[in-house]
C-alpha positions in Angstrom: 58.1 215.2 -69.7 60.9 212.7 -70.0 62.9 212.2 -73.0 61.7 208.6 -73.9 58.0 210.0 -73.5 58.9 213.7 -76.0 60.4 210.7 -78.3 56.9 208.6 -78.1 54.6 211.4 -78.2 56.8 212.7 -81.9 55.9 209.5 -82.9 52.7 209.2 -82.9 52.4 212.6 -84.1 53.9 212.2 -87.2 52.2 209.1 -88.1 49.2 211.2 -87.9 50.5 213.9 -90.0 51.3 211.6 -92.6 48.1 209.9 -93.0 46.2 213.1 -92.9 48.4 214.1 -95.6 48.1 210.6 -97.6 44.2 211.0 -97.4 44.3 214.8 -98.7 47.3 213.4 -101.8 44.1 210.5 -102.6 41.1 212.8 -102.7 43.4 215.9 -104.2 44.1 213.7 -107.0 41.1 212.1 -107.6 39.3 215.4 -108.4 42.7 217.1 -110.0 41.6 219.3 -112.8 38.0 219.0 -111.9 36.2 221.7 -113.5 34.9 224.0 -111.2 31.2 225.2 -112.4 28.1 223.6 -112.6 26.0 221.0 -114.2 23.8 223.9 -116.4 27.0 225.3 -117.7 28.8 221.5 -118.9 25.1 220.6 -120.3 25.3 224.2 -121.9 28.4 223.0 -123.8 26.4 219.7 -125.4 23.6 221.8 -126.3 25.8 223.8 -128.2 27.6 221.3 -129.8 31.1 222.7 -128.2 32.5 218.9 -126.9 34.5 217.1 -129.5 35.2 214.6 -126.9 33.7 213.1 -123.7 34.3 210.0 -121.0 32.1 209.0 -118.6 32.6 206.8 -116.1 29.6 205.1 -114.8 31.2 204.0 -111.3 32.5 207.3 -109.8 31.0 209.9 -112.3 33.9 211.4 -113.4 33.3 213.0 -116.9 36.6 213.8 -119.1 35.8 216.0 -121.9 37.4 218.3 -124.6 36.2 221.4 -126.2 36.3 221.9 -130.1 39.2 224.0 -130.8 41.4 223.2 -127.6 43.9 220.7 -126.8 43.5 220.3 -123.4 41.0 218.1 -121.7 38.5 219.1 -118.5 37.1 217.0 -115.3 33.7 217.3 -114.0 31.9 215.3 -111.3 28.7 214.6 -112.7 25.7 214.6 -109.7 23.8 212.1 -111.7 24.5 209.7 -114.3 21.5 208.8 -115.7 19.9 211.9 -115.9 23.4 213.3 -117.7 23.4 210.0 -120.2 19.7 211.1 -121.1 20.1 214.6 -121.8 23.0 213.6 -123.6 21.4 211.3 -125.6 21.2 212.2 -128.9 24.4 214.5 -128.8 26.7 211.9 -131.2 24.3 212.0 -134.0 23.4 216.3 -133.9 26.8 216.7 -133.3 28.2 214.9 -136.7 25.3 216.4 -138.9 26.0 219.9 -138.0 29.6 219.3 -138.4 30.2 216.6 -141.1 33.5 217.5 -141.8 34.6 217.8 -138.0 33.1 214.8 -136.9 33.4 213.4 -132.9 36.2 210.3 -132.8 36.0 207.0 -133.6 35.7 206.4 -129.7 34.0 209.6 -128.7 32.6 208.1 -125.5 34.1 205.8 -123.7 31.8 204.5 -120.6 33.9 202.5 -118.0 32.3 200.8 -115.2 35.2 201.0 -112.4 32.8 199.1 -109.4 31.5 200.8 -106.1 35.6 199.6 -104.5 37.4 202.4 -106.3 35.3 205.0 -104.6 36.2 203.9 -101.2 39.9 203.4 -101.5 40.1 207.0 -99.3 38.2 205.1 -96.2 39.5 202.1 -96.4 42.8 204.0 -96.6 41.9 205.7 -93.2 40.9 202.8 -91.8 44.2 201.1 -92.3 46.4 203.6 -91.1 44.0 203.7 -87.7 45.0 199.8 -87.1 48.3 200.2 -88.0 48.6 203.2 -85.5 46.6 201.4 -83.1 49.1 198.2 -83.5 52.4 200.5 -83.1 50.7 202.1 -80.3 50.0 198.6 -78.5 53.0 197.4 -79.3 55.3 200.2 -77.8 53.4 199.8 -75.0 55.3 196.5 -74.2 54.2 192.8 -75.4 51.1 193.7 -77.1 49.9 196.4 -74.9 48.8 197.1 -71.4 45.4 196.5 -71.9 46.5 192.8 -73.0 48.8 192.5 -70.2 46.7 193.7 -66.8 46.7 189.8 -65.2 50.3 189.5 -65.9 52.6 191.1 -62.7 55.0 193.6 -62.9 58.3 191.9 -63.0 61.5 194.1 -63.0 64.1 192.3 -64.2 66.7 191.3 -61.5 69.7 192.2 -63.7 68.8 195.5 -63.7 68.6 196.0 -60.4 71.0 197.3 -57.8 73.6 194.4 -56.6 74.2 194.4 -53.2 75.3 192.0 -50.5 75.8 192.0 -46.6 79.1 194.2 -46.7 77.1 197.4 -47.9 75.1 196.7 -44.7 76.2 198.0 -41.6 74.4 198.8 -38.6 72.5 195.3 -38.5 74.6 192.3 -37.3 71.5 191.0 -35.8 69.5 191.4 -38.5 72.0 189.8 -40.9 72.2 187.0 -39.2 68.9 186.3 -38.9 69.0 186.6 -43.0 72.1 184.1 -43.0 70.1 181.0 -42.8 67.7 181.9 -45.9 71.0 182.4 -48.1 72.5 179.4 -47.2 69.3 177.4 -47.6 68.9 178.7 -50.9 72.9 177.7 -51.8 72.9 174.1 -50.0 69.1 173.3 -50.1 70.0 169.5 -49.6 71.8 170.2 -45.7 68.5 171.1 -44.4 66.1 168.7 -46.0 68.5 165.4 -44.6 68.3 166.9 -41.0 64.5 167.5 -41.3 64.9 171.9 -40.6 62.6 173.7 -43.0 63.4 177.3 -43.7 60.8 180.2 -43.5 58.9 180.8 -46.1 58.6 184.2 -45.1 60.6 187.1 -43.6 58.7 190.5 -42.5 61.4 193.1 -42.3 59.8 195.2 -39.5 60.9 199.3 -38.6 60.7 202.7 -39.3 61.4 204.3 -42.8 64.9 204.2 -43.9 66.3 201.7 -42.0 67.5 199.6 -44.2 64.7 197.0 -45.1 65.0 197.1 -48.6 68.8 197.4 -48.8 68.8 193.7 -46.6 66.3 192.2 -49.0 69.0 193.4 -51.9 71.6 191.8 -49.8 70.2 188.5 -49.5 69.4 188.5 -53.3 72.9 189.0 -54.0 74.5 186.8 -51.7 72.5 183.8 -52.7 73.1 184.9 -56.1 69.0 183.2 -57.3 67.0 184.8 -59.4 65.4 188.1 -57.4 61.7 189.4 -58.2 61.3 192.8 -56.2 57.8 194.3 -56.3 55.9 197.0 -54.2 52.4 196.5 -52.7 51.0 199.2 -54.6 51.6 197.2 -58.1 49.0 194.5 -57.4 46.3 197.1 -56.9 44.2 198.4 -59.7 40.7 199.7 -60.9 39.7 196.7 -62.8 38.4 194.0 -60.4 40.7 190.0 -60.2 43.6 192.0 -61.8 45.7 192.1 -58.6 44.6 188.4 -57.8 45.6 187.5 -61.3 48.9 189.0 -60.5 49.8 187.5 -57.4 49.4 184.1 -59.0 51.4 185.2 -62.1 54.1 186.5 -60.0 54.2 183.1 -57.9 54.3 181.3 -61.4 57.5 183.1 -62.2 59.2 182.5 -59.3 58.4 179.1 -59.4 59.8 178.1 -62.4 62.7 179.9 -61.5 63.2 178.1 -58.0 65.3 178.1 -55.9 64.2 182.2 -56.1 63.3 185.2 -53.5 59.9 187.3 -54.3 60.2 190.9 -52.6 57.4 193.0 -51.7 57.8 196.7 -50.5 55.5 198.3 -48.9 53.2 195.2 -48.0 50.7 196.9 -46.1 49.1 198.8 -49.2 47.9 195.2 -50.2 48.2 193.2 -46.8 46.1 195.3 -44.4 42.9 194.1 -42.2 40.1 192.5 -44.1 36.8 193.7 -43.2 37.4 197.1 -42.3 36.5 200.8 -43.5 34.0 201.8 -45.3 33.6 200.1 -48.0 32.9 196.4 -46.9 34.4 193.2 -47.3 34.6 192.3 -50.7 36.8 195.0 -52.5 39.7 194.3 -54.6 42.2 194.7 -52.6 40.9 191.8 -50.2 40.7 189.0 -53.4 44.6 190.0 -53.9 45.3 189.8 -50.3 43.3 186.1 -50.3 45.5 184.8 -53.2 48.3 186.1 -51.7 47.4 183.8 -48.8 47.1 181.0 -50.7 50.1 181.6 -52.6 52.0 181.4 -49.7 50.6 178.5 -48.2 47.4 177.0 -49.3 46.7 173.3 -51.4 49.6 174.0 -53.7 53.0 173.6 -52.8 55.4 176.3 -52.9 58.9 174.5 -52.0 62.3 176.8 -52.8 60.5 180.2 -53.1 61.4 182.6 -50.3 59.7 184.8 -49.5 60.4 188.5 -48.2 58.2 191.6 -47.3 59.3 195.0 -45.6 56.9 197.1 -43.4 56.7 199.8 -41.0 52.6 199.8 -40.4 52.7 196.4 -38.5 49.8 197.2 -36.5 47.2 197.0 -39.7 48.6 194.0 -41.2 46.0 190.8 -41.5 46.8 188.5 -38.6 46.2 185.3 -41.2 49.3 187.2 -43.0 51.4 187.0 -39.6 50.7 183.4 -38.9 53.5 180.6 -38.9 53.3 179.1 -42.2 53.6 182.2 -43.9 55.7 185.0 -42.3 57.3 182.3 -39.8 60.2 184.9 -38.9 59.6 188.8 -38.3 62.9 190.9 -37.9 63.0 193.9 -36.6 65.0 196.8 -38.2 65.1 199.3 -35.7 67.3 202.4 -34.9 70.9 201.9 -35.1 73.0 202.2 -31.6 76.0 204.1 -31.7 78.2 201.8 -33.2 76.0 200.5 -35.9 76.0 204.3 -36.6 79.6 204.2 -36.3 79.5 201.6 -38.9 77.2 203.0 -41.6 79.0 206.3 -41.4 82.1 204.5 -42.7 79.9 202.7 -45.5 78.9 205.9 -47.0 82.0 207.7 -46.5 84.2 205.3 -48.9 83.9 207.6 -51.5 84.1 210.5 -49.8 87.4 212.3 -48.5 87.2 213.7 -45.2 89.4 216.5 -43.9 91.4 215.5 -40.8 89.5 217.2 -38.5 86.2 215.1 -38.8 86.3 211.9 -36.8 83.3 209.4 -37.4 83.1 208.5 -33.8 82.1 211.9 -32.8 79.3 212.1 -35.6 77.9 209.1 -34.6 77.7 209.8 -30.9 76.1 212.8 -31.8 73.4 211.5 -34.3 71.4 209.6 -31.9 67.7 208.8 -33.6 69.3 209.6 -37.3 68.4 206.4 -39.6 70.8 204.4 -42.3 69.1 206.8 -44.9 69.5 209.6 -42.4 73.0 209.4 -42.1 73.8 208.5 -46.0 71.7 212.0 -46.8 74.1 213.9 -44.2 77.6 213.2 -45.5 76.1 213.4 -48.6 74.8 217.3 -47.7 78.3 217.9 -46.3 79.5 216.8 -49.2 77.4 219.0 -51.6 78.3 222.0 -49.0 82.0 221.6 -49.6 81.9 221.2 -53.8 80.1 224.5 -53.2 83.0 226.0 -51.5 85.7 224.8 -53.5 87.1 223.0 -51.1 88.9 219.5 -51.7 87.6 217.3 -48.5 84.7 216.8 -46.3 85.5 219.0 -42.9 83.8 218.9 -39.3 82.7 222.7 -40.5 80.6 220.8 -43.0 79.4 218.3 -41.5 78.1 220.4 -38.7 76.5 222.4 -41.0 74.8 219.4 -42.8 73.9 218.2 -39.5 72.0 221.4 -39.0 70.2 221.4 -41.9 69.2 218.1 -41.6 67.5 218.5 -38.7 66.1 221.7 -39.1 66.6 223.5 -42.7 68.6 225.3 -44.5 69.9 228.9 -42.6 67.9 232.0 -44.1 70.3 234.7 -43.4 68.5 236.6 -46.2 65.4 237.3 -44.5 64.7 240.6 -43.4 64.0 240.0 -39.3 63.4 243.2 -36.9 65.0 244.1 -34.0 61.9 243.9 -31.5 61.7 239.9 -33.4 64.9 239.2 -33.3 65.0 239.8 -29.4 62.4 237.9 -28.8 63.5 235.2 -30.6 66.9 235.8 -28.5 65.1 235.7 -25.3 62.9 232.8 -26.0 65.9 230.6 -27.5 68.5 231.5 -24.2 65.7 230.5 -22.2 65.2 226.9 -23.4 69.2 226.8 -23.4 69.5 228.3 -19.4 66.9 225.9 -18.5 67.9 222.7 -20.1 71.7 223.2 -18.4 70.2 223.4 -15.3 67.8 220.5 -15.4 70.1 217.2 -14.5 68.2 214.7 -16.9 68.1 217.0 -19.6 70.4 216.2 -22.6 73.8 218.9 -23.2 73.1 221.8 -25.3 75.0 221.3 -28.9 74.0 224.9 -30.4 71.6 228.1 -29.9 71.1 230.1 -32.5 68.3 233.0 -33.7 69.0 232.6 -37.9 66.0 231.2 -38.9 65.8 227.4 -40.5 62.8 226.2 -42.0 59.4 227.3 -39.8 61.7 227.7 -36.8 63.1 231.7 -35.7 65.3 230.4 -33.9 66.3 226.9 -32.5 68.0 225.3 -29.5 69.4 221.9 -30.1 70.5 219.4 -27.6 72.5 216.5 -28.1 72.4 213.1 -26.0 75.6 211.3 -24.9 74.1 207.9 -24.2 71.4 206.0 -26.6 68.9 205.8 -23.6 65.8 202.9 -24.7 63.8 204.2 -21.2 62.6 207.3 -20.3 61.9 208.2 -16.7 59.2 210.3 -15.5 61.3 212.9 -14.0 63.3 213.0 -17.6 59.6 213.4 -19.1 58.7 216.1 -16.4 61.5 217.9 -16.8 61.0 217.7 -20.5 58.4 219.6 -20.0 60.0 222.4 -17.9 62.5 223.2 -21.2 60.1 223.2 -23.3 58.2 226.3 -21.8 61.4 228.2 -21.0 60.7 230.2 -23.9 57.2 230.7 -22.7 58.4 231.7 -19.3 61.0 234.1 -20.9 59.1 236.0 -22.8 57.2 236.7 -19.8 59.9 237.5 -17.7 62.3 239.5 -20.1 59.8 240.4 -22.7 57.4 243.0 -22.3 54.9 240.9 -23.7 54.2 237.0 -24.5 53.8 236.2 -28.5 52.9 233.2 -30.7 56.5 231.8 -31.4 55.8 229.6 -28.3 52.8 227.7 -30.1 54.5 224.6 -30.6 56.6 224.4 -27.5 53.2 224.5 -25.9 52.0 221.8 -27.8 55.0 219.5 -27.6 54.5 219.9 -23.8 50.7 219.2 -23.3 51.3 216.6 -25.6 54.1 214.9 -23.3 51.9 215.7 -20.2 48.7 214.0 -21.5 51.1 210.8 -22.4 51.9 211.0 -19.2 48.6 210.3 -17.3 46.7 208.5 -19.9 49.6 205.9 -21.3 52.6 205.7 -19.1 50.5 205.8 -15.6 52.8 208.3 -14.1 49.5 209.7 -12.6 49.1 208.7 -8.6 45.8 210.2 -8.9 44.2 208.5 -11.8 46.0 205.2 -11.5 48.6 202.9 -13.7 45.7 202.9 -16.8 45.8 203.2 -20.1 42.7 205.4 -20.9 42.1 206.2 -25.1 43.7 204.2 -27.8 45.6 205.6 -31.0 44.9 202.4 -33.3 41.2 203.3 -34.0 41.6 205.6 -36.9 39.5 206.0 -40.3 42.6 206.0 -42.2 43.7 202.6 -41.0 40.5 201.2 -41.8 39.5 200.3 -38.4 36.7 202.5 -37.2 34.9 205.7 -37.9 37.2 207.5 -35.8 39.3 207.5 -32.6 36.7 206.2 -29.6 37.4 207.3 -25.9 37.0 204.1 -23.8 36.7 206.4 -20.1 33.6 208.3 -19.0 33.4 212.1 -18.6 34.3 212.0 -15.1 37.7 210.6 -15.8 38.0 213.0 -18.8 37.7 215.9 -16.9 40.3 214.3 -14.6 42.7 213.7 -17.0 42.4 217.2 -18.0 43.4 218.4 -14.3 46.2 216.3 -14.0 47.6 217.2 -17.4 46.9 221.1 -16.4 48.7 220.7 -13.2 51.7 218.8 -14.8 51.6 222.3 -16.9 51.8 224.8 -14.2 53.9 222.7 -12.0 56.1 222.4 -14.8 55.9 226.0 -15.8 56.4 227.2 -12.0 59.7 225.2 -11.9 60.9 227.1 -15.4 60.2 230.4 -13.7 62.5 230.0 -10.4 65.3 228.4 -13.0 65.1 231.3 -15.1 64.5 233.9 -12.8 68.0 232.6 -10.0 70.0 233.2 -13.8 68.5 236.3 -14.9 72.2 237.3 -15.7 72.8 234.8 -17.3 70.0 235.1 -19.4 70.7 238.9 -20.8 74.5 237.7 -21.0 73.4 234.9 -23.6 70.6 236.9 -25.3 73.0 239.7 -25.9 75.9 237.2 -27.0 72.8 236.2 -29.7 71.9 239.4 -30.7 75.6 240.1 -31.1 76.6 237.1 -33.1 74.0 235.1 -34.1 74.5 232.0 -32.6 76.9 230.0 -29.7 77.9 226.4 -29.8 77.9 223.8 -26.8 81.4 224.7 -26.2 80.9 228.5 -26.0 77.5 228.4 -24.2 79.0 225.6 -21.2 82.2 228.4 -20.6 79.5 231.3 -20.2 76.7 229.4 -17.6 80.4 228.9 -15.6 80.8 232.4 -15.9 84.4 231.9 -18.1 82.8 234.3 -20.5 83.4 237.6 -19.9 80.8 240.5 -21.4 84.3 242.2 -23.4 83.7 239.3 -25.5 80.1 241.5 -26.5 82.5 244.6 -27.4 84.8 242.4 -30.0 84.1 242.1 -33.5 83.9 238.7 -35.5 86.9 238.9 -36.3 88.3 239.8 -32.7 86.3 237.3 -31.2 89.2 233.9 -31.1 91.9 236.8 -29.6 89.5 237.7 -27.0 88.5 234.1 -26.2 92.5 233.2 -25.8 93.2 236.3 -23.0 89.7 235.1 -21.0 91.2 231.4 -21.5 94.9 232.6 -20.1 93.0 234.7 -17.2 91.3 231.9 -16.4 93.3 229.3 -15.7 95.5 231.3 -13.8 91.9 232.3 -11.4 91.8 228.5 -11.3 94.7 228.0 -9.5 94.2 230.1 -6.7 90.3 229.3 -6.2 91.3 225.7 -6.3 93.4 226.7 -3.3 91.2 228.7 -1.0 88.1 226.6 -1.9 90.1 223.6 -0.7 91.4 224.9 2.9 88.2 226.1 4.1 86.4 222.9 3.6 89.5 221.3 5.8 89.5 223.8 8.3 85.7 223.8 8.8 85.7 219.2 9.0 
């Protein structure tokens, strides 16, 4: 529970508290000194002539009396007054004649009528301090209350949101451009009304998560410096039916009056998707917000100086009436940065950050291919957590690898408690990805092989591309296919038996196979078609469920081809592995010995610059064992250079 929420909830507690104990003070003193017997016993004391003085009030039935002989005076609640003021009757008169010389005073009864209001001053008490609770409730709640305030939309104010502007983007120069136009329109309005251009009215930011979508929308907010009203798809929706409706038109109101101005709605496709879809028909809530949104945007009124802006990354189930020119005239695509954008958001985050000297921002970024604006911002930020916790001063390459790792894959679990029948498995099945992805040509360089568990993983092999490649061949899909059983084909071959740790390799690969034949048309057999679809899904709203399109005769070819890219795939994995068995046990015991190899490391032993003494060397031994291989080396070098060189001659 927040702190604001603790400080609310107090609140209304006491309030509570204090009526409760208000009501209790009222009634408590209203009966204070009541006597505390019954009506026989008071009437007892008349018929005995014992009361020198009595009051009776004919409203609430409170009787005040005194005893002969005391001084202090007694409260009763009598049940009945009229029955009490007739078996008290002829008290007075008894009363004086029996004792003449003590007789009652001049006023011994004193009847006051007090009205029927007095009595309730307890509930009408209550029911005060329930409306005033009710109103402090409400009006804590913000401008009279939610319930009050469900047609109105959800404005955040623009102040207190985060400035940005198109320096704190990097990555997009496209993109930015694109956005260029709407600033300036909104600054110099006048330019592009005398030459006849009219400027979008709206801009779908278009990509995957994290991006940068929202960050541009900030951008163009604060560069045109106009009033900014950012709001999420998911605020128009509700349970009460023409509230969402009711907002869209407040929202356009705002805007309006506050024109030139930029409306931004995240997430667009929780109120903008397909109408008439799913399950529940037509005419659902969401559809009247999506209509006035459509109006809004351009319908009978006119909505001159009011840009605009939406971000997305569910295209594909957005309403085509949404889409049209006239409404979303421009759609900008925020896609995957290239290496230099990468370069360039890297340096955007890293202001703030000091990096050691060994950690160049070129490298990072040519290794980081597929890693997103947000991807990138979370892994210096991870390095930068991993060296506060190691006291060190400045970002290194140590940490940054690290971060890289764990971004990827998870934190390292060093902890857990792994066998040694597990943990050569796990060696087995990771060398054999590694042995068979350097000896496939279209397969990217291997970056790191390690056995320390991260996240659901034993072990993990990662590979790291040098180019950003935006095709992918069949052979490069084929041979895809042929690194991702190597650990399959390993266990097999080095193992004594085959386990479950190659569960999802298996997948990835059928999955990659299927893709093959049914949407790329690498098949010669079954033919350049696209056979299934992956749009028709109950979640999107579309269908029932995914449909096949293809008979069972093309099903069950499908399912040949795709078993045959399999075993093909899997025959080529075992004459890889199997022509570098050495190599295998070489790597697998350099795993078992140390835990994990680098790119560097793993490229010197497939060339056979690794010698097993290296196996025999402690951690700490390890760099003076790597310098006398490196100095034996090079010296081998120069003589193989030499007798490799005269043979070819001598043999042309």
């Amino acid at each position: 529970m927040t702190p604001r929420k603790s400080k609310g909830l107090f609140t209304y507690l006491l309030i509570i508290l204090v009526a409760i104990f208000c009501i209790y003070f009222v009634s408590t003193r209203m009966n204070e000194n009541t006597e505390k017997t019954d009506y026989t016993t008071v009437i007892g004391y008349f018929d005995d002539y014992e009361v020198s003085y009595y009051e009776l009030d004919l409203g609430t039935g409170e009787l005040k009396y005194q005893l002969r002989g005391e001084d202090t005076k007694k409260r009763y609640s009598v049940p009945n007054v009229s029955i009490f003021l007739q078996d008290t009757e002829n008290y007075r008169i008894e009363y004086n004649k029996k004792y003449p010389n003590e007789p009652l005073q001049q006023d011994y009864i004193k009847i006051t009528d007090r009205t029927w209001l007095y009595s309730l001053i307890p509930v009408l008490l209550t029911i005060a301090l329930g409306i005033a609770l009710l109103y402090f409730m409400m009006k804590q709640s913000g401008g009279g209350g939610k319930y009050t305030n469900f047609g109105k939309a959800n404005l955040k104010s623009g102040a207190s949101a985060r400035k940005a502007t198109f320096n704190d983007v990097a990555g997009a120069d496209e993109e930015k451009q694109e956005l260029v136009e709407i600033v300036d329109y909104l600054k110099n309005p006048n330019k592009y009304r005398e030459i006849g251009a009219k400027v979008p009215k709206g801009v779908l930011l278009l990509g995957p998560p994290g991006t940068g979508k929202t960050l541009l929308a900030r951008a163009v907010a604060g560069e045109a410096g106009c009033p900014f009203f950012p709001n999420s798809g998911s605020d128009f929706v509700e349970m009460f039916v023409g509230v969402g409706a009711s907002r869209v038109r407040d929202l356009f109101e705002q805007a309006k009056k506050h024109s030139p101005s930029i409306i931004f709605i995240d997430e667009i496709d929780a109120v903008g998707r397909h109408r008439g879809a799913g399950l529940g028909g037509g005419h659902d809530e969401r559809e009247q917000t999506l209509n006035q949104l459509l109006v809004e945007m351009d319908g009978f009124t006119g909505n001159e100086s009011v840009i605009v802006i939406a971000a997305t990354n569910r295209r594909d189930i957005l309403d085509p009436a949404l889409l049209r020119p006239g409404r979303f005239d421009r759609q900008i695509v925020v896609g995957y940065p290239d290496v230099k954008g990468r370069e360039e958001i890297l340096r955007v985050h890293a202001k703030n950050k000091p990096l050691g000297p060994d950690v160049d921002l070129k490298v990072i970024a040519q290794t980081t291919q597929g890693f997103t604006g947000a991807d990138l911002e979370n892994l210096l930020n991870e390095a930068a957590l991993l060296a506060a916790r190691n006291e060190r001063m400045s970002i290194t390459e140590k940490d940054i690898e690290e971060a890289t790792m764990k971004v990827i894959a998870g934190p390292e679990k060093k902890s857990r408690i792994v066998t040694e029948r597990d943990k050569k498995i796990t060696a087995y099945h990771e060398a054999g990805h590694a042995v068979a992805a350097y000896n496939l040509p279209t397969q990217d360089k291997v970056h790191q092989v390690t056995v320390i568990q991260r996240g659901m993983a034993a072990g993990l092999t990662v590979t790291r591309p040098d180019t950003d490649d935006s095709h992918v061949t069949r052979n490069k899909m084929r041979e895809s296919i042929v690194m991702l059983l190597g650990g399959r084909v390993a266990e097999e071959l080095f193992v004594d038996d085959i386990c479950t740790g190659a569960s999802n390799d298996i997948e990835r690969a059928t999955k990659t196979a299927r893709n093959m034949v049914t949407r790329y048309g690498f098949s010669k057999k079954i033919g350049t078609v696209v056979y299934g679809s992956d749009n028709d899904e109950v979640f999107l709203g579309k269908d029932y469920g995914h449909t096949r399109n293809y008979s069972e005769a093309v099903a069950a070819q499908i399912d040949e081809e795709v078993r045959l890219i399999i075993e093909k795939a899997y025959s080529d994995c075992t004459e890889i592995l199997k022509a570098n068995a050495d190599k295998m046990h070489f790597l697998a015991k350099y795993l078992l010995k140390f835990e994990k190899i680098d790119g560097e490391d793993f490229e010197k032993l497939m060339k056979g610059e690794l010698s097993e003494d290296i196996l025999n060397a402690s951690d700490d031994d390890k760099e003076a064992v790597y310098e006398d291989m490196t100095t034996e080396k090079s010296a081998e070098e120069t003589t193989d250079a030499v007798s490799l060189a005269k043979p070819e001659k001598s043999a042309e």
